[in-house]
C-alpha positions as CSV (number, residue, x, y, z in Angstrom):
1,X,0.0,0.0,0.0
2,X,1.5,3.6,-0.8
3,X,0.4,7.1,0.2
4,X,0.1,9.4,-2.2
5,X,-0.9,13.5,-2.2
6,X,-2.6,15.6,-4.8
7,X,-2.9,19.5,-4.4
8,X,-4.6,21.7,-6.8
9,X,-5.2,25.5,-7.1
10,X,-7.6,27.0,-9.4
11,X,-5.2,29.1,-11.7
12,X,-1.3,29.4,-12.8
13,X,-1.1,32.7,-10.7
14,X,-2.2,30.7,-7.3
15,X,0.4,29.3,-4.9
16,X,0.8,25.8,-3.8
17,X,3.0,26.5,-0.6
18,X,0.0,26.3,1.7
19,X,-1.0,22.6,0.4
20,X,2.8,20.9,-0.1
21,X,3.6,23.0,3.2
22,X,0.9,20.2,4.7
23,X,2.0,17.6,2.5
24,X,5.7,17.7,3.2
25,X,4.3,17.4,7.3
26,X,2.8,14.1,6.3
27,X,6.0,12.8,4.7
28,X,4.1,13.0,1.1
29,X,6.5,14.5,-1.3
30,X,8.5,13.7,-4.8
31,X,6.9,11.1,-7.4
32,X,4.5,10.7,-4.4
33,X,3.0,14.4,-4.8
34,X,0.8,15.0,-7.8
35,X,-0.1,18.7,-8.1
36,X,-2.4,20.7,-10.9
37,X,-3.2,24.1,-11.4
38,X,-6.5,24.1,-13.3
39,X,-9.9,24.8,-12.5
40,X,-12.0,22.4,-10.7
41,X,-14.8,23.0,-12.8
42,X,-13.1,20.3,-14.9
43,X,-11.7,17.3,-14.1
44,X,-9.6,17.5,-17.3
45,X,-6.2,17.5,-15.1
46,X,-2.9,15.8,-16.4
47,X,-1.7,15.6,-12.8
48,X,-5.0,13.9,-11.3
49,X,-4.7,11.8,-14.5
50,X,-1.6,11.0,-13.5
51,X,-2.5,10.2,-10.2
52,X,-5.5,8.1,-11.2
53,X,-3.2,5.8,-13.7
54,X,-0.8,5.4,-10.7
55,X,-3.1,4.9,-8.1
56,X,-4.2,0.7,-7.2
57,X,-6.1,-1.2,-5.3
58,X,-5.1,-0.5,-1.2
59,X,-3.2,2.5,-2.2
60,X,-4.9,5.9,0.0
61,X,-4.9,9.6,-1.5
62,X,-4.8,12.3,0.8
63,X,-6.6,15.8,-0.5
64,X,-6.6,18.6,1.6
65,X,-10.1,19.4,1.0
66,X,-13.1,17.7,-0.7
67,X,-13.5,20.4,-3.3
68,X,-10.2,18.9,-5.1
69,X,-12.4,16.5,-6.5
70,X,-14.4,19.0,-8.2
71,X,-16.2,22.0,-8.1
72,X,-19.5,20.5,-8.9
73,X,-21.7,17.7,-6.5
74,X,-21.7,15.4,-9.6
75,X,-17.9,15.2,-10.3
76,X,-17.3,14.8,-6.3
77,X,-19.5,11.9,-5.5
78,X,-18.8,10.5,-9.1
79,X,-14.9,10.2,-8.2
80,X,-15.2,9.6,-4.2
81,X,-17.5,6.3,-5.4
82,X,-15.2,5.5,-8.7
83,X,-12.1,5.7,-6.6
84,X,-13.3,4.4,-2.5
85,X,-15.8,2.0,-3.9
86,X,-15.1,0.5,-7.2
87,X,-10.8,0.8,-7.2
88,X,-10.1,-0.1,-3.5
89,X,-8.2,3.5,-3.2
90,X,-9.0,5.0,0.1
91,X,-9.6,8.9,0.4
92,X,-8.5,10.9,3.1
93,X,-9.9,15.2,3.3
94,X,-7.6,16.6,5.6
95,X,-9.8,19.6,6.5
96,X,-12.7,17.1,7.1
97,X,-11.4,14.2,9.6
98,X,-14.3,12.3,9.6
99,X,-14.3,12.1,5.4
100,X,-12.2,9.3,5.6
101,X,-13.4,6.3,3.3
102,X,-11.1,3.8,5.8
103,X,-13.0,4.9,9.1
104,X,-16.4,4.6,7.4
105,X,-15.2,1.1,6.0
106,X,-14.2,0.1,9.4
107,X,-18.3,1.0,11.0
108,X,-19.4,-1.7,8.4
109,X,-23.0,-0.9,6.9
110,X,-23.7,2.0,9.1
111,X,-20.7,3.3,7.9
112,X,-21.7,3.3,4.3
113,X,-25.2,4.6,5.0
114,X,-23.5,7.5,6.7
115,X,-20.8,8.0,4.1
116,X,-23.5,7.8,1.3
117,X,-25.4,10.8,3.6
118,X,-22.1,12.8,4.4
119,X,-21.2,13.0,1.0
120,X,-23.7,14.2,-0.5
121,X,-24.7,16.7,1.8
122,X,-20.9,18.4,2.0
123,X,-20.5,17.8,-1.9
124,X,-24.3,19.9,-2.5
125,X,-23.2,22.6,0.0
126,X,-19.9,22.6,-1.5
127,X,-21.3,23.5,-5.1
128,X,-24.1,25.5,-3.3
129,X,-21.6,27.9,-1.7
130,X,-19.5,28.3,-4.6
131,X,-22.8,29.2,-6.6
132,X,-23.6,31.7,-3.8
133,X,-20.4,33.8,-4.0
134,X,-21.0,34.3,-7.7
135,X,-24.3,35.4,-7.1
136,X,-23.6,38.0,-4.2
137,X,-20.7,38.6,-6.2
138,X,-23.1,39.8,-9.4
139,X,-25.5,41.1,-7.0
140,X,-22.8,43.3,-5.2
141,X,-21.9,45.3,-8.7
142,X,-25.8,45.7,-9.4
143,X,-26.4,47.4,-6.0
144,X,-22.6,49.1,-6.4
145,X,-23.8,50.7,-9.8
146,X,-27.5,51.8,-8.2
147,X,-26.2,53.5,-5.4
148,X,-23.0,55.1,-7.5
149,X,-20.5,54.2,-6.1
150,X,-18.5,52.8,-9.1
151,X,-17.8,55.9,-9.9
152,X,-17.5,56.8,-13.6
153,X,-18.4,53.5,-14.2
154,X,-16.2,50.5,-14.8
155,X,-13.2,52.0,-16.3
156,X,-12.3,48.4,-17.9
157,X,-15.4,45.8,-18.0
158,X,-14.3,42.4,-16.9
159,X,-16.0,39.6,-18.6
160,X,-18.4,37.2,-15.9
161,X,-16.1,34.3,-16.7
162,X,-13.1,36.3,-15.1
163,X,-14.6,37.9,-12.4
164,X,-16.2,34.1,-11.3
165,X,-12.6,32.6,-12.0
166,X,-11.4,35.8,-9.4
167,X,-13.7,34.9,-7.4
168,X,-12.8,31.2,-7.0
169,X,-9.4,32.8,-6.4
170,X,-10.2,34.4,-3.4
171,X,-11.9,31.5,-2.1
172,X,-8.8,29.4,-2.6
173,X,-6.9,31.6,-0.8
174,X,-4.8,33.7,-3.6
175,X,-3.5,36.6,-2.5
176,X,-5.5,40.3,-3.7
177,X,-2.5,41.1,-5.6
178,X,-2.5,37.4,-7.1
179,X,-6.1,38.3,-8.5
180,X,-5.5,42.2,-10.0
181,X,-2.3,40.3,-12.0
182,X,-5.0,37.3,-13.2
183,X,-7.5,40.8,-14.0
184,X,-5.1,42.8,-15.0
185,X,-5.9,45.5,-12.9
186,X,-4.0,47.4,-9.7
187,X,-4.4,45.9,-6.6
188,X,-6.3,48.6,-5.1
189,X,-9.2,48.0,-7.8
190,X,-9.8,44.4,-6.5
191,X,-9.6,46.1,-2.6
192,X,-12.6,48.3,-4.1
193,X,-14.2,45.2,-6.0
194,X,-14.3,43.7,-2.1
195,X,-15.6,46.7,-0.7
196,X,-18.3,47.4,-2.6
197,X,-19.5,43.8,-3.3
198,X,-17.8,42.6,-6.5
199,X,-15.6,40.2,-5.3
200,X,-16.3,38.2,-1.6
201,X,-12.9,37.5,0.6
């Protein structure tokens, strides 16, 4: 049985320090470490592919959190099942310790009544709160615009795409600056973005 680690951030500007930092304290590193930076919107990832044609029966993967998986309650129950159930590769979320597929293994049947429960429930909130941000986020420049406070108006108009990918950005933790270089915009325009609704931190 091996141990292996993936980490993933949503974008090429995001930092992996944070993740590997926890990895490295487990002892998971080198051709045991599979990293990605790509969107979890799709699971078209050449290091989770990687990972998946390494990966065999008894092996565990450790993820920091669940939405590594996938940003969508599909893709995250699809894999957790695929990989816990129908490969015999154990999944551990770090910032979850109960989502473990060996502890839930261990309870027998309960334990797969309550995994089947668990999942589903974090994996729906998961894509729930994601959704949420985007639309406080759309909300947030509709109000901005009303009360005018955008003053001028936006001086360079973002497409929705960009502003959601921002936005996942933030939520994964990138740094303000991070996002005005993905927007291509001063730092001090995102800082108003978060101020007057735009963008959630």
């Amino acid at each position: 049985m091996a141990t292996y680690g993936y980490v993933r951030v949503s974008t090429e500007r995001q930092n992996l320090d944070r993740q590997l930092a926890t990895m490295a304290s487990l002892g998971i590193g080198g051709d045991f470490l599979f990293r990605d930076k790509a969107s979890g919107k799709s699971l078209d990832r050449p290091g989770w592919k990687a990972l998946m044609d390494t990966v065999s029966d008894g092996d565990l993967i450790v993820i920091d959190s669940l939405d590594r998986l996938g940003r969508n309650f599909g893709e995250v129950t699809e894999q957790w099942r695929e990989l816990a159930h129908h490969r015999g590769v154990d999944i551990r979320i770090l910032d979850l310790d109960f989502m473990d597929s060996r502890k839930f293994r261990e309870m027998g049947d309960i334990g797969e009544a309550m995994e089947s429960v668990v999942l589903s429930t974090l994996a729906y909130v998961a894509q729930s709160e994601r959704k949420e941000l985007i639309r406080r986020t759309r909300e947030g420049v509709a109000i901005a615009r009303a009360a005018g406070r955008m003053r001028g108006g936006v001086k360079k108009r973002i497409p929705a795409e960009r502003m959601d990918e921002a936005q996942r950005m933030l939520s994964d933790g990138a740094s303000r600056r991070s996002v005005a270089s993905y927007l291509g915009v001063h730092p001090n325009t995102v800082a108003n973005m978060v101020k007057d609704g735009r963008l959630v931190a």
